[in-house]
C-alpha positions as CSV (number, residue, x, y, z in Angstrom):
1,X,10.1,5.1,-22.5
2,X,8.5,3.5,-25.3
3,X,8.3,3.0,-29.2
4,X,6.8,0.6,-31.5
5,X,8.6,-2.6,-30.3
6,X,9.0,-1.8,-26.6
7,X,8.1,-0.3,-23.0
8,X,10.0,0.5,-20.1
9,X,8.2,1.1,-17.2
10,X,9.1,2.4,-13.7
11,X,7.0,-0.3,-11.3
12,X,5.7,0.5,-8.0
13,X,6.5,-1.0,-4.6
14,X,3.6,-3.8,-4.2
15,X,2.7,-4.3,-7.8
16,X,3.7,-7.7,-9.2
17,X,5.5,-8.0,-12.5
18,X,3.2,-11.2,-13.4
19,X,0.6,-13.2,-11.2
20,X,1.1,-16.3,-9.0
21,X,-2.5,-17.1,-8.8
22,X,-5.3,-16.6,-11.2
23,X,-7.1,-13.3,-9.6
24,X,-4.6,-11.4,-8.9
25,X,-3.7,-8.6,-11.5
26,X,0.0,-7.6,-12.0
27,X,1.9,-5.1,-14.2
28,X,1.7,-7.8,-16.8
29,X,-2.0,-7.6,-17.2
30,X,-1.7,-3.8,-16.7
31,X,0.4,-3.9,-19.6
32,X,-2.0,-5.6,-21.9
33,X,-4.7,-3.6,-21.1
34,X,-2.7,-0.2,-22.0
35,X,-1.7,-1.7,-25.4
36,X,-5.7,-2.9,-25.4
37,X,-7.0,0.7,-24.6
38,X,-4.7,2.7,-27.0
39,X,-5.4,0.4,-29.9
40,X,-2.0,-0.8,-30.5
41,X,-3.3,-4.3,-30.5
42,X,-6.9,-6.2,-30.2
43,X,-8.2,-9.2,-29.1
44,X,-7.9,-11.2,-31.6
45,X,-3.5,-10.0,-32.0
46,X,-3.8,-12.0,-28.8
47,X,-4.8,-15.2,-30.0
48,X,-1.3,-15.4,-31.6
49,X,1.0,-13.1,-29.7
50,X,0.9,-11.8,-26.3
51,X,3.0,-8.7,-25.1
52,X,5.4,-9.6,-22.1
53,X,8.0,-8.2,-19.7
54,X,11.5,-9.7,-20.0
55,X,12.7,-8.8,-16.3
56,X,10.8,-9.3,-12.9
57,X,11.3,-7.5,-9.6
58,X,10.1,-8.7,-6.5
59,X,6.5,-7.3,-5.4
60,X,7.9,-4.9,-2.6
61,X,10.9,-3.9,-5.4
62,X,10.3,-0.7,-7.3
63,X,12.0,0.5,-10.3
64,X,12.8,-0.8,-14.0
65,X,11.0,-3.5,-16.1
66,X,11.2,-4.0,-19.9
67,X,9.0,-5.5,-21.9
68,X,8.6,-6.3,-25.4
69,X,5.7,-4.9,-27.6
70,X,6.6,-7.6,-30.1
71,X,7.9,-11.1,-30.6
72,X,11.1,-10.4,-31.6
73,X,12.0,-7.6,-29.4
74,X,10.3,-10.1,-26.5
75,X,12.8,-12.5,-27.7
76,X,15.9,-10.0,-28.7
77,X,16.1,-8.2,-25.1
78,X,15.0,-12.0,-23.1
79,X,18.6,-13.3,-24.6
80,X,20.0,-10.3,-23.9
81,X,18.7,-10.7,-19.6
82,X,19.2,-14.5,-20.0
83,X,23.2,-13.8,-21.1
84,X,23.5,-11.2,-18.8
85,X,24.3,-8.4,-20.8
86,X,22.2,-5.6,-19.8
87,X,24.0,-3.9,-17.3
88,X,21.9,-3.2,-14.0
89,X,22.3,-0.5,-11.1
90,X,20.1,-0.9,-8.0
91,X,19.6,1.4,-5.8
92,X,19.9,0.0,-1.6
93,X,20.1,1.4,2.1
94,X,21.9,-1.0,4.1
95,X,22.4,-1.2,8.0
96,X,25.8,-0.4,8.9
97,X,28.6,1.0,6.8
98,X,30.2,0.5,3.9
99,X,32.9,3.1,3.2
100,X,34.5,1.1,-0.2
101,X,33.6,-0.5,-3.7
102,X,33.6,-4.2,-3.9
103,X,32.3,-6.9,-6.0
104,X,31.4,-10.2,-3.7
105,X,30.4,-13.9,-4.5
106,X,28.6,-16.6,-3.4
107,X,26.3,-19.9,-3.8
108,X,22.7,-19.3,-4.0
109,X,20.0,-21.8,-3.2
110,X,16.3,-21.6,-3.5
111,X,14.0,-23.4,-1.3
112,X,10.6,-22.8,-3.6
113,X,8.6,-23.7,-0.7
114,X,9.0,-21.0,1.7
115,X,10.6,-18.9,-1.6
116,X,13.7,-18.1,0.6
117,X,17.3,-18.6,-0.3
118,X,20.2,-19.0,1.5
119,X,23.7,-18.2,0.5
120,X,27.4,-19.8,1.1
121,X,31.0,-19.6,-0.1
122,X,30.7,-23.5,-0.8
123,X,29.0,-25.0,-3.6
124,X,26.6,-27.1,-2.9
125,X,23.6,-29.6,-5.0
126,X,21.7,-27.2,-6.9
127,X,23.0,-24.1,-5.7
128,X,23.7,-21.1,-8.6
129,X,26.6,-18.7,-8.6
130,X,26.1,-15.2,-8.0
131,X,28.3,-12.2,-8.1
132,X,27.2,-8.7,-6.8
133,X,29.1,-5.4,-7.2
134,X,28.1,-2.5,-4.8
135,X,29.3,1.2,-4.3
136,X,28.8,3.4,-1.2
137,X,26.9,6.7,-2.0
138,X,26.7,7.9,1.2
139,X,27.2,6.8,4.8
140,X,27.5,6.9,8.4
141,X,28.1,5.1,11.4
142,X,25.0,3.5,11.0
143,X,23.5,3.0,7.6
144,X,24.9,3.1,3.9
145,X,23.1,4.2,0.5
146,X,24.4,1.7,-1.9
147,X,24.8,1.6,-5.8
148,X,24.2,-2.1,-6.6
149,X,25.8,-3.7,-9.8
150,X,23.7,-6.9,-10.2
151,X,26.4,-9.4,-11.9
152,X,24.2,-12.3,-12.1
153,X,20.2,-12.2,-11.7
154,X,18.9,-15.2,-9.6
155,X,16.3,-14.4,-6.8
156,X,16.6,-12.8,-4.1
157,X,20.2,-12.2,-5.0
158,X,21.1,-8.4,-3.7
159,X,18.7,-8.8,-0.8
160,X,20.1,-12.1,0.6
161,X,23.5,-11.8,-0.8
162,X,23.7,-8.2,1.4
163,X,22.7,-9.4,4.8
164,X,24.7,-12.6,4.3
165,X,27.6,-10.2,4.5
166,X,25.9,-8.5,7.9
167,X,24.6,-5.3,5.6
168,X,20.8,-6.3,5.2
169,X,18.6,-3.9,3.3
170,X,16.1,-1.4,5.6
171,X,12.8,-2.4,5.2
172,X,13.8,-6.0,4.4
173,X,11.4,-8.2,6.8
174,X,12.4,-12.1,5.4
175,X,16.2,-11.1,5.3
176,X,16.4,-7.7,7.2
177,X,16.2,-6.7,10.8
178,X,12.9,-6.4,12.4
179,X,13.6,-4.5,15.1
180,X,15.6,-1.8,13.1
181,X,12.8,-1.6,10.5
182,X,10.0,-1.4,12.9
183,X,11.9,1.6,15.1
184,X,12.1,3.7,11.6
185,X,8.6,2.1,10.7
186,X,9.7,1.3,7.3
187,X,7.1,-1.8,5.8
188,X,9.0,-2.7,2.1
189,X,12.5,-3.1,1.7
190,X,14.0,0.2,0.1
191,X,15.8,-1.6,-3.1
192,X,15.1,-0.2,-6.3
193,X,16.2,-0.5,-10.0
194,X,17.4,2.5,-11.0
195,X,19.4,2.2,-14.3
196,X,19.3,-0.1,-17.3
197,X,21.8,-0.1,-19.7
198,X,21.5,-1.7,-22.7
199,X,24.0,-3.9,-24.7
200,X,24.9,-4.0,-28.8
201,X,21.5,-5.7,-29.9
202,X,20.6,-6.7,-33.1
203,X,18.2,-7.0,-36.1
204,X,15.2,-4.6,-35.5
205,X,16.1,-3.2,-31.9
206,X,19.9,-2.0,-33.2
207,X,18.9,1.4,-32.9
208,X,18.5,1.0,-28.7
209,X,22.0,-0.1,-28.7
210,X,23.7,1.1,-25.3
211,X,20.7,2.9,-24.6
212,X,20.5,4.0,-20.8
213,X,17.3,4.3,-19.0
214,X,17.2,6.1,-15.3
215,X,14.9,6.7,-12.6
216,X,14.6,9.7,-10.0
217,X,15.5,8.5,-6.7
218,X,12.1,7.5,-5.1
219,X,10.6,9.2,-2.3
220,X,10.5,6.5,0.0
221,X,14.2,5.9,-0.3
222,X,14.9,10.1,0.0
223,X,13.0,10.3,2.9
224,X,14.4,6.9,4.7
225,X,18.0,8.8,3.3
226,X,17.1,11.7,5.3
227,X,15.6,9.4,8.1
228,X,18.8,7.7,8.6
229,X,21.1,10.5,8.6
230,X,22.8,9.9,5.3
231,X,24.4,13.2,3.4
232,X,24.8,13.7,-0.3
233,X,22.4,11.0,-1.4
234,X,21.0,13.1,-4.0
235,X,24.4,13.3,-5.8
236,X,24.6,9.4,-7.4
């Protein structure tokens, strides 16, 4: 989707939302160079204002980014992230089944060294509440496609949260289950943002109030459904 104050865009698995180093290129250069190429803003618009996305996914995490085409939108729809008002539905398969809804919580903590977190039911220094919400599609004996309701945003939440509860997603190597991912030869973990919905928002982006964008189920995960045994994915 996009108008005159925003784009939504449907990033692939191993494209990063914004660079760690100084050569790499990520969707937030791609970005800028679209808006470049199609005129909708020069060189020299940069100078004052650059274009940005207000959501990141994780490289090997497809699906759903926003960004804003303008200040204020950049700053309207960042608030509305920040407060955690945009709703947001994930997309998962899981090892092992899940046969109800439930929402869990947890502690987070980062360790920005390695960039892996760990999660407990105690609080501890500098750990971050999180609360996740997930909904069997489909399952078996063995695996489960899960709708994901991500509660609060920190990193790495769905993926560690899930295999702290035994459920770890397919394809996940620093959370996941080698073993199981290497027998169904799967190399990214199959977690994807599928819908967005948007909340009340104000001033100029009023008219995208609850505003729902969606994604097609992607192939990877359709063919790892049909991989895995799991019936009636195509119905969430």
């Amino acid at each position: 989707y996009e108008d005159d104050n925003i784009l939504v865009i449907n990033k692939p698995v191993g494209l990063l939302s914004q660079k760690a180093t100084k050569n790499q290129i990520s969707l937030s250069e791609q970005i800028i160079s679209y808006l470049l190429e199609s005129k909708q803003i020069t060189q020299d618009h940069l100078q004052t204002f650059r274009p940005a996305i207000c959501n990141r996914l994780d490289r090997n995490t497809s699906g759903l980014i926003i960004a804003g085409k303008t200040l204020s939108s950049l700053q309207i729809l960042s608030k509305a992230f920040q407060k955690q008002t945009i709703e947001r539905y994930y997309l998962c398969i899981v090892i092992g089944r899940i046969k109800e809804k439930q929402q869990i919580s947890g502690y987070l903590k980062k360790d920005p060294r390695s960039n892996h977190v760990v999660i407990s039911e105690e609080k501890s220094l500098k750990s971050s509440l999180i609360k996740t919400e997930y909904q069997p599609i489909s399952y078996n004996d063995n695996f489960t496609l899960l709708k994901v309701k991500l509660i609060t945003g920190k990193s790495h939440q769905i993926r560690a949260h899930l295999a702290s509860i035994g459920h770890p997603i397919l394809g996940d190597f620093k959370y996941g289950n080698k073993k199981i991912n290497e027998k169904y030869k799967i190399k990214s973990q199959l977690l994807h943002s599928w819908e967005l919905i948007l909340p009340e928002l104000e001033e100029e982006l009023n008219y995208l109030s609850h505003k729902k964008y969606t994604t097609k189920i992607p192939e990877e995960i359709q063919k790892a459904a049909r991989q895995c045994g799991l019936k009636d994915y195509q119905k969430s």
